[in-house]
C-alpha positions as CSV (number, residue, x, y, z in Angstrom):
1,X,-2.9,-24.0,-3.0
2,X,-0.2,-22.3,-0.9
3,X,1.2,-23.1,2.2
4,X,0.2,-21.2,5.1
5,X,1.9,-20.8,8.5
6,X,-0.2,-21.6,11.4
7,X,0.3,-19.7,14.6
8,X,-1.0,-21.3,18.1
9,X,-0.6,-21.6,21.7
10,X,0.8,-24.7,23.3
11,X,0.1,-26.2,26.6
12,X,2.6,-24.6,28.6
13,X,1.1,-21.2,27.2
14,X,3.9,-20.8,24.6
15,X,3.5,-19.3,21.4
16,X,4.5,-21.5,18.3
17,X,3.7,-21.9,15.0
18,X,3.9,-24.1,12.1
19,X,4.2,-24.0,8.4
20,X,2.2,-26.4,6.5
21,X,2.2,-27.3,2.9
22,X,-0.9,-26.6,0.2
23,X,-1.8,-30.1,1.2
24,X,-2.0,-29.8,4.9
25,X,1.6,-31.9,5.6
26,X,3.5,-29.6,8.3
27,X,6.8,-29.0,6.9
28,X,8.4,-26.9,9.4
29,X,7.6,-25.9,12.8
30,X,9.0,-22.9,15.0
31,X,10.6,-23.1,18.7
32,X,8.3,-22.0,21.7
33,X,8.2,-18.1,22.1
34,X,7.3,-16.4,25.4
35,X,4.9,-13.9,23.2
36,X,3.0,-13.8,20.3
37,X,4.7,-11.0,18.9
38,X,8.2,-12.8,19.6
39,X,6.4,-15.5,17.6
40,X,5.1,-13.6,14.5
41,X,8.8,-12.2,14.5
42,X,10.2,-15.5,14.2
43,X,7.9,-16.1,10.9
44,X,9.0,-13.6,9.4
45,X,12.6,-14.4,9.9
46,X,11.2,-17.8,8.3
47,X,10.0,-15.7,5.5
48,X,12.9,-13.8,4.6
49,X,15.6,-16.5,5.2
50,X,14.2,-19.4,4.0
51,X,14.6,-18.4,0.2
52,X,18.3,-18.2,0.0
53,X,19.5,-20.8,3.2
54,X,22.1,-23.0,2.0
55,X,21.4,-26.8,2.0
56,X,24.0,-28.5,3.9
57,X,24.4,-32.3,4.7
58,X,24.8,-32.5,8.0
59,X,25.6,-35.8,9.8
60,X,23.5,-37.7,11.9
C-alpha cells in the first residue's frame, strides 16, 4: 500500500499535514500554514522535491 499524505487542522487553527507510510508510521510532517491552500502548496513542493533532494549528514 502507498503512503498517503494527511492534511488537517491543528489547535491554533493552522493548516498542516503529514505524510505517512503504507503502514501508518508518519514519516514526515509539514510546518503550520496560515491556509489550506498555502498547505496543499507545500505538499506539492514535497512531491516534486522529495525525489531528487540530496542526503546530507548533518551534525547534531
Amino acid at each position: 500500500m502507498a503512503g498517503k499524505f494527511e492534511l488537517y487542522q491543528d489547535k491554533s487553527g493552522d493548516y498542516r499535514f503529514r505524510l505517512k507510510a503504507g503502514n501508518g508510521e508518519v514519516i514526515a510532517t509539514g510546518q503550520g500554514y496560515a491556509s489550506k491552500s498555502s498547505a496543499l502548496n507545500g505538499i506539492e513542493s514535497v512531491r516534486r522535491n522529495a525525489a531528487d533532494a540530496e542526503v546530507v549528514e548533518a551534525e547534531g
